[in-house]
MARLOTI-897604 format. One record per residue (C-alpha): residue number from 1; residue in three letters; x, y, z. Coordinates in nm, 4 decimals. Each point is the difference from the previous one (the first is absolute). Example, Ala and Ser with C-alpha at 12.3 -4.5 7.8 and 13.67 -1.06 7.14 Angstrom:
BEGIN
<rec><n>1</n><res>ALA</res><px>1.2300</px><py>-0.4500</py><pz>0.7800</pz></rec>
<rec><n>2</n><res>SER</res><px>0.1370</px><py>0.3440</py><pz>-0.0660</pz></rec>
REM end
This chain:
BEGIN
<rec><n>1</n><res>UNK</res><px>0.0000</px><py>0.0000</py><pz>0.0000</pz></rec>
<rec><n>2</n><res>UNK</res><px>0.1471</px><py>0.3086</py><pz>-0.1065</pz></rec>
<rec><n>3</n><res>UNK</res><px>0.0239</px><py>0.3377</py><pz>0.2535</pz></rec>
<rec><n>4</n><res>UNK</res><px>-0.3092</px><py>0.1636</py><pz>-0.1207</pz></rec>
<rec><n>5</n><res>UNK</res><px>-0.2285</px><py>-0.2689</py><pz>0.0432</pz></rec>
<rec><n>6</n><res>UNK</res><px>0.1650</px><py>-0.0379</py><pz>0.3210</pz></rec>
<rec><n>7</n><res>UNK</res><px>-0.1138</px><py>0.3304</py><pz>0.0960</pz></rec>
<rec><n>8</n><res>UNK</res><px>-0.3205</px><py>-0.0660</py><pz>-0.1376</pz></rec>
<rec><n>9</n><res>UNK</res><px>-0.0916</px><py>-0.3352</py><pz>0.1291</pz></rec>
<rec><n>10</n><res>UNK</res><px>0.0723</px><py>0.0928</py><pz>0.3592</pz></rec>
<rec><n>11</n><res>UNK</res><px>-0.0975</px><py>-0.3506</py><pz>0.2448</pz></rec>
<rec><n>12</n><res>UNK</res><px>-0.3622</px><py>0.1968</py><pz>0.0921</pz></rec>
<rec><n>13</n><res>UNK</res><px>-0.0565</px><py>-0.0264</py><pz>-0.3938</pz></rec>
<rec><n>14</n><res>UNK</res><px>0.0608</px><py>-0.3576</py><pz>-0.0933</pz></rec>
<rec><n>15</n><res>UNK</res><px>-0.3404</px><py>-0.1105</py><pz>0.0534</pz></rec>
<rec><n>16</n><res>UNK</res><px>-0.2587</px><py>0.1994</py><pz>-0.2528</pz></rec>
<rec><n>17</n><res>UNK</res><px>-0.4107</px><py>-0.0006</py><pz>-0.0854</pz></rec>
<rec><n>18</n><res>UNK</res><px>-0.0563</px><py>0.0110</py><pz>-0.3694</pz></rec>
<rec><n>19</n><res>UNK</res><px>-0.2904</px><py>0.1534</py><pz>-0.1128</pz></rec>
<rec><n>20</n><res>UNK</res><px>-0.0991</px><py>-0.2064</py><pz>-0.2774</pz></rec>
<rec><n>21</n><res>UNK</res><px>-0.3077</px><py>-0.1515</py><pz>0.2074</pz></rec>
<rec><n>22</n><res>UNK</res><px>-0.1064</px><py>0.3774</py><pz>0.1505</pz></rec>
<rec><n>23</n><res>UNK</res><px>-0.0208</px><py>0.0967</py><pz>-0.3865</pz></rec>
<rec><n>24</n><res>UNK</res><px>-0.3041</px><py>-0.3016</py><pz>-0.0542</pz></rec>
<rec><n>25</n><res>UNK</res><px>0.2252</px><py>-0.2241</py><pz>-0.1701</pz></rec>
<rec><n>26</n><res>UNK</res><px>-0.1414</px><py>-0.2797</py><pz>0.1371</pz></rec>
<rec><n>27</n><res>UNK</res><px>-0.2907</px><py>0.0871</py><pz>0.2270</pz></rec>
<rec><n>28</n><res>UNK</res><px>-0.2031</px><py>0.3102</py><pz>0.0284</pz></rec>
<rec><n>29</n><res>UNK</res><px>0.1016</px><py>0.1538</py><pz>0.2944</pz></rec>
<rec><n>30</n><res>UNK</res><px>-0.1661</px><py>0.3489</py><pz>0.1533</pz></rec>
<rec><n>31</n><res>UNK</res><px>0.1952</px><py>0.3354</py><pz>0.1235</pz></rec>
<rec><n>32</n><res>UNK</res><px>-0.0484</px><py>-0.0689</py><pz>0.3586</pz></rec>
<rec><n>33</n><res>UNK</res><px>0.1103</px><py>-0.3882</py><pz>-0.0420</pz></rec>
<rec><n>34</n><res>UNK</res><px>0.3003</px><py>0.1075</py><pz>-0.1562</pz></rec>
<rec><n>35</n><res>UNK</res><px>0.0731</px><py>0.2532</py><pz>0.2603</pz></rec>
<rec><n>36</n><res>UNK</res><px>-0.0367</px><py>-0.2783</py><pz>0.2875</pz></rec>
<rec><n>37</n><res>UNK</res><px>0.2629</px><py>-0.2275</py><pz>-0.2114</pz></rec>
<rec><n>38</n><res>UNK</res><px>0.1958</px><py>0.3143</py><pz>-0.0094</pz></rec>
<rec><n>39</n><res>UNK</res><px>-0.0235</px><py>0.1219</py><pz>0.3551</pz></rec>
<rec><n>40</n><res>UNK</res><px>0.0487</px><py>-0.4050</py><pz>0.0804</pz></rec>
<rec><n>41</n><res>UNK</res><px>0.3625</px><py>-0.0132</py><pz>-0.1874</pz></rec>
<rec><n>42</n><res>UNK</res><px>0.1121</px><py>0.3192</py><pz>0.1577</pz></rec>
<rec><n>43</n><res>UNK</res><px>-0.1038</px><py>-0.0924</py><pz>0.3850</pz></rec>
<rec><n>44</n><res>UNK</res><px>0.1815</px><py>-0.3410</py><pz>-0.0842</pz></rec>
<rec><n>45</n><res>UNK</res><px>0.3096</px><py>0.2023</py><pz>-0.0989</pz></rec>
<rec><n>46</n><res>UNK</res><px>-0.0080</px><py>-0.0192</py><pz>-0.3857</pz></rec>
<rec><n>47</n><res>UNK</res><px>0.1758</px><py>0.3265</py><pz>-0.1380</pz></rec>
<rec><n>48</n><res>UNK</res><px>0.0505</px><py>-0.1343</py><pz>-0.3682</pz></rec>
<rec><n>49</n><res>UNK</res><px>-0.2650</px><py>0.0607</py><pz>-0.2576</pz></rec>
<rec><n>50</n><res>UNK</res><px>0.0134</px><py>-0.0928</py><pz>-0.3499</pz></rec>
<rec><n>51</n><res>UNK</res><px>-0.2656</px><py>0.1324</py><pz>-0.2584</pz></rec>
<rec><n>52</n><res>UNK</res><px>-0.1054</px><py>0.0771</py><pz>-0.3832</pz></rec>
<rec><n>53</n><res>UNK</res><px>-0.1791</px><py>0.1650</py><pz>-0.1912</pz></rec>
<rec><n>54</n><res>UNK</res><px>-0.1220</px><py>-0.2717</py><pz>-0.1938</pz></rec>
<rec><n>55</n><res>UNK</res><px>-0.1318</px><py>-0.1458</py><pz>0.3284</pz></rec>
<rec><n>56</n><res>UNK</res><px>-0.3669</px><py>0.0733</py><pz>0.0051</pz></rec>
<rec><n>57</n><res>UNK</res><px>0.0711</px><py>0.2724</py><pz>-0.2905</pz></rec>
<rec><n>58</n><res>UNK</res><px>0.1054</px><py>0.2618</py><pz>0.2726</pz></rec>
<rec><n>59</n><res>UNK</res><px>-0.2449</px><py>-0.1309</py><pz>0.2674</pz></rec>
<rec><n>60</n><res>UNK</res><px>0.3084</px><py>-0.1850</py><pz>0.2241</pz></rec>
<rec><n>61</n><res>UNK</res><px>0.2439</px><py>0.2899</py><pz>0.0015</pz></rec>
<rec><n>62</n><res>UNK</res><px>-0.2894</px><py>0.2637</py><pz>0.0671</pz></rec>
<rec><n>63</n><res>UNK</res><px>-0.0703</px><py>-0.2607</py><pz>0.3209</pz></rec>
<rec><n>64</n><res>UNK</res><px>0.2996</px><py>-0.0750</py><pz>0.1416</pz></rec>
<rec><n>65</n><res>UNK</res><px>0.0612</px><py>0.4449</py><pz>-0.0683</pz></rec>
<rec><n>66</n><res>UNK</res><px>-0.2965</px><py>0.0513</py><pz>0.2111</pz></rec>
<rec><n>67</n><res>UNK</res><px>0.1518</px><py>-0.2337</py><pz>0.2797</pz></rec>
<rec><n>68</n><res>UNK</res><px>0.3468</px><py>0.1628</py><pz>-0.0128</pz></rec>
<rec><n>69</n><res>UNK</res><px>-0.0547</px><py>0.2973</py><pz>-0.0424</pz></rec>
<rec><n>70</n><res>UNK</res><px>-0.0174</px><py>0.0400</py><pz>0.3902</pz></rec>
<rec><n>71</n><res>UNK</res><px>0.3070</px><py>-0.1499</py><pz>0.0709</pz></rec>
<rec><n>72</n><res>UNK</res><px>0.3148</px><py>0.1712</py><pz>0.0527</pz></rec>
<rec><n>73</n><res>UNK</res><px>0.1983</px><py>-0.0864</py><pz>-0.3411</pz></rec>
<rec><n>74</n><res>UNK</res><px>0.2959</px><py>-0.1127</py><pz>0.1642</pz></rec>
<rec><n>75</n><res>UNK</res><px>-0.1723</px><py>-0.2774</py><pz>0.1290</pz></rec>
<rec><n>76</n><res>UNK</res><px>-0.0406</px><py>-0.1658</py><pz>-0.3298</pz></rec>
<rec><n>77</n><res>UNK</res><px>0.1256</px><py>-0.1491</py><pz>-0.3259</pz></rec>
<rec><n>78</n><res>UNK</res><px>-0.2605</px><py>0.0370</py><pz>-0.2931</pz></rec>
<rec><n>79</n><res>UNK</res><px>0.0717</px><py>-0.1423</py><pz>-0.3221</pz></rec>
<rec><n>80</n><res>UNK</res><px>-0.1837</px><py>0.0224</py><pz>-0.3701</pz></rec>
<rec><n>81</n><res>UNK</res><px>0.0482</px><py>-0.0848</py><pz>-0.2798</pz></rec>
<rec><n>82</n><res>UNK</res><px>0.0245</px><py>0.2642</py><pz>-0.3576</pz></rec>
<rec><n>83</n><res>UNK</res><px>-0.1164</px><py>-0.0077</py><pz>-0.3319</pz></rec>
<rec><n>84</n><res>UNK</res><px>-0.4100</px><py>-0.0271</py><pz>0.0099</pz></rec>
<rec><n>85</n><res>UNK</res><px>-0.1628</px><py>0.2991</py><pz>0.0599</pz></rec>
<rec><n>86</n><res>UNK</res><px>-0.3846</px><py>0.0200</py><pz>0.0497</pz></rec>
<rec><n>87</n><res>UNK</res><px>-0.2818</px><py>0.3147</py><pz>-0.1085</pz></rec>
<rec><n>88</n><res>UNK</res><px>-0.3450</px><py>0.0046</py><pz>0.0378</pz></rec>
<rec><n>89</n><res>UNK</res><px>-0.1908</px><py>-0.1282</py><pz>-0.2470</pz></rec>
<rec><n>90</n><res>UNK</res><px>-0.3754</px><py>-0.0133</py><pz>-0.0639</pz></rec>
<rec><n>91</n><res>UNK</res><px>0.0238</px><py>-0.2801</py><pz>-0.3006</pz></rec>
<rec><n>92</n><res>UNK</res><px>0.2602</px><py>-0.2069</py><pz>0.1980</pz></rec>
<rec><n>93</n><res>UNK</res><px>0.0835</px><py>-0.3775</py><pz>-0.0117</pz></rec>
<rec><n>94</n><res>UNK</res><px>0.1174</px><py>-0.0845</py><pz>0.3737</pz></rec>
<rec><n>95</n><res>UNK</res><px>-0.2575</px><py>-0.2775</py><pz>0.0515</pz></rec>
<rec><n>96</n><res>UNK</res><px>0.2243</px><py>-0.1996</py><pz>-0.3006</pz></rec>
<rec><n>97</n><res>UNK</res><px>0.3258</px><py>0.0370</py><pz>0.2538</pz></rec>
<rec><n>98</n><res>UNK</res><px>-0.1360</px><py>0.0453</py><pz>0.3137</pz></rec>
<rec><n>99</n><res>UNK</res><px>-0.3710</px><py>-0.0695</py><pz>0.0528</pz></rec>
<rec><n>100</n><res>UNK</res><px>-0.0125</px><py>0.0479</py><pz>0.3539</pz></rec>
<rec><n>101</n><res>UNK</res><px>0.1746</px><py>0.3241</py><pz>0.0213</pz></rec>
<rec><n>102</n><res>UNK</res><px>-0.3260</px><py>0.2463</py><pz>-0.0831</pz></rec>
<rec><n>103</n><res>UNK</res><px>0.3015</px><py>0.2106</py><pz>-0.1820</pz></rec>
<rec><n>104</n><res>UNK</res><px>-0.1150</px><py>0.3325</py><pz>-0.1944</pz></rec>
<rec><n>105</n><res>UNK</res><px>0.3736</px><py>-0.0457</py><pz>-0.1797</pz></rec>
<rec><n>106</n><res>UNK</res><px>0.1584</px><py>-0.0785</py><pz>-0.3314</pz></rec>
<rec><n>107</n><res>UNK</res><px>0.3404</px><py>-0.0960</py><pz>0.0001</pz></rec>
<rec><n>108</n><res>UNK</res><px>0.2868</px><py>0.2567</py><pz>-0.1799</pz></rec>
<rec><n>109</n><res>UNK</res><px>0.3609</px><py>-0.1593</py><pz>0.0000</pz></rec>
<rec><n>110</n><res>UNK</res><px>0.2239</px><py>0.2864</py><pz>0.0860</pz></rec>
<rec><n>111</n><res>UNK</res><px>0.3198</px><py>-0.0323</py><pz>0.2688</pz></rec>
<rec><n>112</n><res>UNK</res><px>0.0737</px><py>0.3495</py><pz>0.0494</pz></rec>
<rec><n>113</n><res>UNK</res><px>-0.3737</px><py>0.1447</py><pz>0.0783</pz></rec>
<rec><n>114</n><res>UNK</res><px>-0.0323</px><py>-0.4104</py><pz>0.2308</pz></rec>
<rec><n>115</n><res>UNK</res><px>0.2826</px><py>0.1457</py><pz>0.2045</pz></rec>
<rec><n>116</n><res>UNK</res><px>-0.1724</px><py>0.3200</py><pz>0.1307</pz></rec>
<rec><n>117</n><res>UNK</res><px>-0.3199</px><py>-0.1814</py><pz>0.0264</pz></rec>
<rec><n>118</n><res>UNK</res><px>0.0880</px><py>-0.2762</py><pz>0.2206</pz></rec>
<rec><n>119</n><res>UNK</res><px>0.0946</px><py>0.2437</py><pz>0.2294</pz></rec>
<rec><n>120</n><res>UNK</res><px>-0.2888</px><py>0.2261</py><pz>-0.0095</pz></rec>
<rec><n>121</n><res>UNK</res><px>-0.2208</px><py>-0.3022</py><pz>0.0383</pz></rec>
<rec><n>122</n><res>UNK</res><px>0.1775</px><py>-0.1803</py><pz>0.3045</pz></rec>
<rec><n>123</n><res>UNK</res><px>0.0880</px><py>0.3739</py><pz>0.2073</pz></rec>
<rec><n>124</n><res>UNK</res><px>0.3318</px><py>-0.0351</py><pz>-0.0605</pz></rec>
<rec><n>125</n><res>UNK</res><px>0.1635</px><py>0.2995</py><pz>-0.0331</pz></rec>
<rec><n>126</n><res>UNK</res><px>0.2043</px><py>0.1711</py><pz>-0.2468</pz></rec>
<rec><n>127</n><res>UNK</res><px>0.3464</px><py>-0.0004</py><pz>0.1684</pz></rec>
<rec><n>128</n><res>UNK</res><px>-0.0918</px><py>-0.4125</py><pz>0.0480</pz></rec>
<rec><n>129</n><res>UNK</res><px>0.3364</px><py>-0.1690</py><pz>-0.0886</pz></rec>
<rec><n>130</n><res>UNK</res><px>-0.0625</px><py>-0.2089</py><pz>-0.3254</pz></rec>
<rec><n>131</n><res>UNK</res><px>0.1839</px><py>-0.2819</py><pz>-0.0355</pz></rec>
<rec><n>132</n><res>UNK</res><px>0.0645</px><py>-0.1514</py><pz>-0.3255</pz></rec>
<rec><n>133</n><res>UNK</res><px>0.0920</px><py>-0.3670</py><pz>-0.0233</pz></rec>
REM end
């Protein structure tokens, strides 16, 4: 392991949540049961959180956002993943990706413009360290 994922993948952050399952991949889940799986994770001491935006078209990252957005960012690691962006559509097709999700998005493949949103999304900030592996 190299020094920067050293720093990065301190002992508190070896154990993660993905949010895959908080997006509807699999089951349709609602706000407030995904905020008891979150609040369950943290009071068990899970500080590492892995999300998309192709989980739930947007719906996972603008959960797991809500939940951190009242922690103190120090406290823990977020990561994403770039390249699909999602807009509001009227005429969208999320039912043929995700039919659970109840997504008003389209997809747009774009890394730069994924970047910024991620953050935005999840309440990460702008001076948030990126780290690119």
């Amino acid at each position: 392991m190299n020094d920067r994922a050293r720093q990065i993948f301190k002992p508190e952050f070896r154990f993660g949540l993905g949010g895959v399952s908080l997006g509807n991949e699999f089951n349709k889940h609602t706000d407030k049961e995904a905020e008891a799986t979150l609040e369950g994770a943290w009071a068990m001491g899970v500080r590492y959180f892995d999300v998309a935006p192709w989980y739930g078209f947007g719906l996972s990252e603008r959960r797991f956002g809500h939940f951190l957005h009242n922690q103190k960012r120090e406290d823990y690691l977020l990561s994403s993943k770039v390249g699909k962006l999602f807009k509001a559509s009227k005429n969208n097709k999320h039912a043929d990706f995700y039919p659970l999700s109840d997504s008003p998005n389209d997809i747009i493949f774009d890394i730069r413009r994924t970047v910024c949103a991620a953050r935005s999304k999840t309440a990460c900030s702008a001076s948030a360290s990126t780290a690119w592996t």
